[in-house]
N, C-alpha and C positions, 0 to 999 in steps of 0.2 A: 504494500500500500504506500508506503512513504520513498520517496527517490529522494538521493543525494543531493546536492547542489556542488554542480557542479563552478567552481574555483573563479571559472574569469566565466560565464554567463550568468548573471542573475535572473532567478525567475520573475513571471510576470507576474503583477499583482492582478487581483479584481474586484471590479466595485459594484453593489447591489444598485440595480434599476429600482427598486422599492424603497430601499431606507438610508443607502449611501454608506452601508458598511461598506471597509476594506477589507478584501480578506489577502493575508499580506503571506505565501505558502514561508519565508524565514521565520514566522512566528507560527503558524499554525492556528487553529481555532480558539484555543482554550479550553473547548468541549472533548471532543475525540480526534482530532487531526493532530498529530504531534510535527513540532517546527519543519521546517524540509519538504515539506508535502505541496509539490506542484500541481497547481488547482486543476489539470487533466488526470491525477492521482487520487482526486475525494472519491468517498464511496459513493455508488449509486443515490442513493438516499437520501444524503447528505443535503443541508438546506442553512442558510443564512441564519447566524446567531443569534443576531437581533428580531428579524420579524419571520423568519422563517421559511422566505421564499426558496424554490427551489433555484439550480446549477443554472438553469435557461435563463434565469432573472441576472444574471451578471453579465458587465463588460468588460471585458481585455484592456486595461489602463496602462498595462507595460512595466517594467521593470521600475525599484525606488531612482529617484536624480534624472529618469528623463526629463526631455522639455518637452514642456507643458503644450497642448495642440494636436491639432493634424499631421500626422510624418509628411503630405505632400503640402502641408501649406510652412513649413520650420524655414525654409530660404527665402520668405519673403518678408519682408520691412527693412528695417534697422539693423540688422543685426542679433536680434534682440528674440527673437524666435528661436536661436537653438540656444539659448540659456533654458536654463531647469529655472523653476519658479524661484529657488531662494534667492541666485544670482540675478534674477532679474528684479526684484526687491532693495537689495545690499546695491547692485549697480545705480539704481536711481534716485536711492538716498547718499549715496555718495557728490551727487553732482550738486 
């Protein structure tokens, strides 16, 4: 049931269409999922902590420190599209 992680790919995370849980597979549920468990690796059954929707109710939001967006929209503005959300924060109170 639980797969490794592997060293230099992090897995992806996923967030509830219903209640905006993360389910983050480095940590695991807290319930029955122990840390490591890549969200193609839940049990059948298995269903969101908080309100309990089921696996179909989640989105693919990608690995912790992506930036933040669409993969084909990251090369358009400023620059400023492929920062990850904190740099792009810290970059604008800098200025």
């Amino acid at each position: 049931m639980a797969s490794e992680m592997p060293a230099s790919q992090p897995l992806d995370r996923y967030e509830c269409r219903a209640c905006g849980y993360k389910y983050e597979p480095e940590k695991g549920d807290n319930r029955q999922v122990p840390p490591g468990t890549a969200f193609e690796n839940l049990p059948a059954k298995w269903t969101c902590p908080v309100c309990s929707a089921p696996v179909s109710q989640f989105a693919n939001i990608g690995p912790v420190g992506n930036p933040s967006g669409f993969k084909e929209n990251l090369n358009y503005g400023l620059g400023v599209n492929a920062l990850t959300p904190g740099k792009k924060i810290f970059s604008f109170l800098a200025l």
